[in-house]
ZAMARGU-4260 file (C-alpha; in steps of 0.2 Angstrom, whole numbers, plus 5000, padded with zeros to 4 digits):
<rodrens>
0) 4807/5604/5031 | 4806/5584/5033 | 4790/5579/5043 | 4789/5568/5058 | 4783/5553/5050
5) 4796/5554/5036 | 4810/5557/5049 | 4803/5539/5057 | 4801/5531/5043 | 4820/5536/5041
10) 4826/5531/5056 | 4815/5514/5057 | 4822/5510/5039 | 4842/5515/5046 | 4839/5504/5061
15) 4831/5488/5052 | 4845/5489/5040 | 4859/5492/5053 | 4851/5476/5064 | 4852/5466/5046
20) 4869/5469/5043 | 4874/5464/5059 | 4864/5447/5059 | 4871/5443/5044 | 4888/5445/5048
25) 4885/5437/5062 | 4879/5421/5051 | 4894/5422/5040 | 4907/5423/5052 | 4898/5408/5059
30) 4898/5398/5043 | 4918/5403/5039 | 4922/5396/5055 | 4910/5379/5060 | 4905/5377/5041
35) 4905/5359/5042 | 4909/5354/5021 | 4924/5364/5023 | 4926/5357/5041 | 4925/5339/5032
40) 4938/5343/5019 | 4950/5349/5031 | 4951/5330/5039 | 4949/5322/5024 | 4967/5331/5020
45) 4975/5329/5036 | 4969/5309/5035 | 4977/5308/5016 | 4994/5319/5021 | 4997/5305/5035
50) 4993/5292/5021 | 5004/5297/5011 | 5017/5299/5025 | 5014/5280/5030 | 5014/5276/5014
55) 5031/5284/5010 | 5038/5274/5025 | 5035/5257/5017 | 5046/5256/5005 | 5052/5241/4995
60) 5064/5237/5007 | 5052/5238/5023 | 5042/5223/5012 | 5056/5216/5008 | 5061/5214/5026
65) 5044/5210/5031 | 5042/5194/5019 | 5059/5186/5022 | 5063/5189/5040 | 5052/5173/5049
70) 5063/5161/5037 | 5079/5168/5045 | 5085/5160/5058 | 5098/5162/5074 | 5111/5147/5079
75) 5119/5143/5095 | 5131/5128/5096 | 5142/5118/5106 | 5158/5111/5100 | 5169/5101/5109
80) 5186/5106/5107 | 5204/5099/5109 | 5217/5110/5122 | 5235/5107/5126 | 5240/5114/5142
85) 5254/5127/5139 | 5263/5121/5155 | 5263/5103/5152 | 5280/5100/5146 | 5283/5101/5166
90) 5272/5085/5170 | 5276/5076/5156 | 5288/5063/5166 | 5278/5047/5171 | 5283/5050/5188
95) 5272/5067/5190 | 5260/5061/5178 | 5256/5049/5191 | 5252/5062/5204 | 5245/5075/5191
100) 5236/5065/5180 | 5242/5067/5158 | 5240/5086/5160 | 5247/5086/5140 | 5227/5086/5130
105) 5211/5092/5137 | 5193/5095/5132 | 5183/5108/5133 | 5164/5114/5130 | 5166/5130/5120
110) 5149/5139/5114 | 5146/5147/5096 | 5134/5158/5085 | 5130/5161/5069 | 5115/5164/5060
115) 5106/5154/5045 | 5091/5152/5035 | 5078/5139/5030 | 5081/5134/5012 | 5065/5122/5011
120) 5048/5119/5021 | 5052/5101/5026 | 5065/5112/5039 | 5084/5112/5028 | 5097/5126/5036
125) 5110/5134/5025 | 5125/5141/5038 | 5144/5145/5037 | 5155/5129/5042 | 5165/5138/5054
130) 5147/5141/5064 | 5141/5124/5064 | 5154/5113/5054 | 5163/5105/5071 | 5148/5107/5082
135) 5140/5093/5094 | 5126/5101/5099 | 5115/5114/5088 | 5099/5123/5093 | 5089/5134/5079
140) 5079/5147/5087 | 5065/5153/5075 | 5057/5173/5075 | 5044/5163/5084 | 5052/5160/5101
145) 5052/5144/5096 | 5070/5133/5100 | 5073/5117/5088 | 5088/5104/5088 | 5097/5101/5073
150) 5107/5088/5064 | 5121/5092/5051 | 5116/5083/5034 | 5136/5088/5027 | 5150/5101/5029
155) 5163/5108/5018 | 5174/5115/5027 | 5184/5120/5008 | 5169/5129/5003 | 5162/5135/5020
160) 5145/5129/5020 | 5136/5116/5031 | 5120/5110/5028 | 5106/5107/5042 | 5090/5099/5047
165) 5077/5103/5061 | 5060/5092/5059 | 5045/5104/5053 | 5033/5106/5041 | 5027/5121/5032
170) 5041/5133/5039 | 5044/5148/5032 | 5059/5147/5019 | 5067/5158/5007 | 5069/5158/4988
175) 5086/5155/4981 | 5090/5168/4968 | 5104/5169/4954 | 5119/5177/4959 | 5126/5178/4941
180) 5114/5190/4939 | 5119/5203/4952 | 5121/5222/4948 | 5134/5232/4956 | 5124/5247/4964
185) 5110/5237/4968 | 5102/5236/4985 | 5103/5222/4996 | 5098/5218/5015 | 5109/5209/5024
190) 5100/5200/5041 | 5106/5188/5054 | 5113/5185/5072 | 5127/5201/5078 | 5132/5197/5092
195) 5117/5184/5098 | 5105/5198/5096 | 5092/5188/5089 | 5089/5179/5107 | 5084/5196/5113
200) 5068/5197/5103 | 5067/5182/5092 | 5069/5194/5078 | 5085/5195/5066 | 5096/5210/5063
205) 5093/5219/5049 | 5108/5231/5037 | 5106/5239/5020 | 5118/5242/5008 | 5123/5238/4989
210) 5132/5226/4980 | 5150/5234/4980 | 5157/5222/4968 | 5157/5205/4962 | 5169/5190/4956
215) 5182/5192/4970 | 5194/5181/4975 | 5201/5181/4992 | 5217/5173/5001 | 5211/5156/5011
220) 5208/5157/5026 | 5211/5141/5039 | 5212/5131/5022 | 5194/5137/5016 | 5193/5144/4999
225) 5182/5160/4995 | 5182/5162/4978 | 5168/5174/4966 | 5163/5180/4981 | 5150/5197/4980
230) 5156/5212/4992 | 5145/5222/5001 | 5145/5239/5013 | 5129/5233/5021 | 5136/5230/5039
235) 5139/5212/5045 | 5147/5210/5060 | 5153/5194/5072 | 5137/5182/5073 | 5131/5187/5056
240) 5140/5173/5047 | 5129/5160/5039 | 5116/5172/5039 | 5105/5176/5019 | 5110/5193/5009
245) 5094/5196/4999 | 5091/5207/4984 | 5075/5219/4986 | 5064/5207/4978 | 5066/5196/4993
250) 5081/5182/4984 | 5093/5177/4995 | 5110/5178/4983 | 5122/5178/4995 | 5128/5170/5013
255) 5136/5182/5021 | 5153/5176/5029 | 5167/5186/5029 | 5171/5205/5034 | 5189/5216/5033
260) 5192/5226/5047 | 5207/5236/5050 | 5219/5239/5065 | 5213/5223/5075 | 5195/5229/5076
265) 5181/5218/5076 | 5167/5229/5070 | 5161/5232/5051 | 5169/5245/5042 | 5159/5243/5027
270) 5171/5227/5019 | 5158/5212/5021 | 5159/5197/5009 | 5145/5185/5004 | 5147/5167/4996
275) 5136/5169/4980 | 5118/5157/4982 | 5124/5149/4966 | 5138/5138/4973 | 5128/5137/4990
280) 5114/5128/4980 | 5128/5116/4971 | 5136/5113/4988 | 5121/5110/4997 | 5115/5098/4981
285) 5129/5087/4984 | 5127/5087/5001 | 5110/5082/5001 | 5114/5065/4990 | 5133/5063/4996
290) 5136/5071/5015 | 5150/5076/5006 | 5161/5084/4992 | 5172/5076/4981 | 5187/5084/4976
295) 5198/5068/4975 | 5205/5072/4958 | 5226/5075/4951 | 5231/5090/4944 | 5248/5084/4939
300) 5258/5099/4940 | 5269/5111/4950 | 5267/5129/4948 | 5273/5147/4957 | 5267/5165/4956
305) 5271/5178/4944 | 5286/5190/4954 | 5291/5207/4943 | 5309/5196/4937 | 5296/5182/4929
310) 5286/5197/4922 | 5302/5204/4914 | 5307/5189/4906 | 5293/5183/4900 | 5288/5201/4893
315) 5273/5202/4904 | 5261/5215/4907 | 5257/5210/4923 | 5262/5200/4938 | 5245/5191/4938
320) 5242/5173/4935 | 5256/5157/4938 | 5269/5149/4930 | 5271/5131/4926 | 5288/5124/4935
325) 5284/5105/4933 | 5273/5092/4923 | 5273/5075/4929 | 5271/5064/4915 | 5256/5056/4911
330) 5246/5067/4922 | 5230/5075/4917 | 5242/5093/4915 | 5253/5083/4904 | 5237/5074/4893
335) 5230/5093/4893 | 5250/5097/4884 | 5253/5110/4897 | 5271/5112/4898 | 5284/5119/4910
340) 5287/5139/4907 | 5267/5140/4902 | 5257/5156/4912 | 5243/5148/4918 | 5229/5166/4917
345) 5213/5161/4918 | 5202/5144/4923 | 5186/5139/4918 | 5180/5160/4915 | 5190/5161/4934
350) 5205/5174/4931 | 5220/5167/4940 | 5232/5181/4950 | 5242/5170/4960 | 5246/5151/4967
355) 5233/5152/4982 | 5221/5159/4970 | 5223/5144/4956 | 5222/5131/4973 | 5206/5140/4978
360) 5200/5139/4958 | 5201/5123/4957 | 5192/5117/4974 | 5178/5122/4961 | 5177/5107/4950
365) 5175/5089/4953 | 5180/5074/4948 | 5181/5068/4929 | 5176/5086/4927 | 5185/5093/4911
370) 5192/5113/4913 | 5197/5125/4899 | 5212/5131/4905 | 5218/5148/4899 | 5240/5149/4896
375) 5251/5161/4888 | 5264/5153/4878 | 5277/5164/4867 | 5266/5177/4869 | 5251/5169/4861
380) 5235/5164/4871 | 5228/5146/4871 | 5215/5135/4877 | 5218/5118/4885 | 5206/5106/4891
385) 5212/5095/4905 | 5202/5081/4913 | 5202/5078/4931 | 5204/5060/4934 | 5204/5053/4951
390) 5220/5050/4961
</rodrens>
């Protein structure tokens, strides 16, 4: 038989390690539960995953945006515009005119937006001609709030860039990039005025897309001329015009002007076109030292596109390019020994498809500029160099 002290001793020993187990589970599940280094670690990952997330959201475009957006600018004019009243064949006898006043021309105040961007710190304004071009009264509002007057310095209307200055010093501007150096697929941030937005908030729209190609040539448009222009799906809708497309390093090399819509929709469907920053710098060059352009040279010749009966005869593989149907003596076409029945394919690295495209080519040159002028004659290629001397 166990004795009474060795049966207490027994149960003291079973109780002091029944009450140690417990306390010691106690202290752990304490531990696994407000232990503060794994406590610490926990926030320290939460705090790097939203890092990361913020991190994740600024991306190069964000910075891109970010950097060039207080040079961009939004533009309201006035332009003062001609009307002739539809009904005034009825008042045009002297004898009502007398009693109606000349009812035949009549002004009126018709306001305009556009967008732009400042190209210098001392306050130049690149825009479209057909925002500011005809305007009597300009203001430039800046993502500041801030409302400045401004003075056209020249206009092209050929070309479709006006140049224009607000006083300032120090303003924010952007850098003009190469637009000879543009990749199709490349990303590219168009930003500007839609549909006077930009007096909302002071802040210009912004629309991402890529360059969708390059080198196109359009038909005129009210007697302007867009030629090489770069395409782009980035959206740009009314108002946008004048306004920068910028590469993601924060380049401007393009103004966006122009966008295709179909079935007499105004909206973007993803057909925008910009002027290439390379002919905006020579234009705005000019315009700086001449207020103007100067295109007063002769051609000397007449031509006409290429239908399928030319193509035929002349054993074409294409209807693209024009055909020479008249050389006026002595003319720089007739120095340069272009001849009648010469097709005229390509100018200056320009590839010629038609007559409206050779007219737009050649509001690219200047005077006593020499071209190289690409023909097909008896079914050899060559190259002429014609001068073009002033009228």
């Amino acid at each position: 038989m166990i004795s009474k002290k060795t049966f207490y001793i027994s149960l003291i020993g079973i109780i002091v390690l029944i009450i140690s187990s417990v306390v010691y589970l106690k202290n752990d599940i304490n531990n696994s539960i407000i232990k503060p280094p794994v406590n610490s670690q926990i926030l320290v990952s939460q705090n790097q995953l939203q890092d990361e997330i913020n991190n994740s959201r600024r991306n190069i475009i964000t910075k891109t945006v970010e950097q060039v957006s207080p040079a961009v600018v939004g533009i309201n004019v006035i332009e003062i515009r001609q009307f002739r009243d539809p009904f005034s064949y009825f008042f045009d006898d002297p004898f009502f005119r007398q009693f109606f006043g000349d009812r035949r021309n009549y002004s009126q105040r018709v306001q305009g937006l556009g967008s732009g961007f400042i190209i210098s710190p001392d306050g130049y304004i690149v825009t479209n001609d057909h925002v500011a071009g005809n305007a009597s009264e300009i203001t430039v509002t800046m993502t500041d709030g801030s409302h400045h007057k401004a003075e056209i310095v020249g206009t092209d209307p050929v070309s479709d860039i006006c140049l224009l200055k607000i006083d300032g010093n120090n303003l924010p501007y952007l850098e003009l990039g190469n637009s000879d150096d543009v990749i199709i697929g490349e990303w590219v941030i168009a930003l500007g005025n839609p549909f006077g937005l930009f007096d909302i908030n002071d802040q210009p729209t912004v629309t991402v897309g890529v360059i969708s190609a390059k080198q196109m040539n359009l038909e005129p448009l009210n007697n302007r001329y867009y030629i090489n222009m770069i395409q782009t799906d980035a959206a740009i809708n009314g108002g946008n015009s004048g306004g920068p497309l910028v590469n993601s390093l924060g380049q401007v090399i393009g103004m966006n002007t122009l966008i295709f819509t179909a079935g007499g929709s105004q909206g973007n469907i993803g057909l925008g076109f910009a002027i290439p920053i390379n002919k905006v710098r020579r234009i705005v060059t000019e315009l700086k030292e001449k207020g103007k352009i100067d295109r007063d040279f002769q051609i000397g010749m007449s031509i006409q596109s290429i239908d399928e009966g030319i193509a035929r005869y002349y054993d074409l593989q294409s209807t693209r390019g024009v055909i020479v149907t008249r050389v006026i003596p002595n003319s720089p076409a007739d120095k340069a020994d272009i001849r009648v029945g010469d097709i005229i394919v390509e100018i200056e690295g320009y590839k010629i498809n038609n007559e409206k495209v050779l007219f737009g080519v050649f509001q690219e040159f200047r005077v006593n500029q020499t071209v190289d002028v690409k023909i097909i004659r008896e079914n050899k290629e060559l190259i002429k160099k014609m001068k073009l001397v002033r009228k």
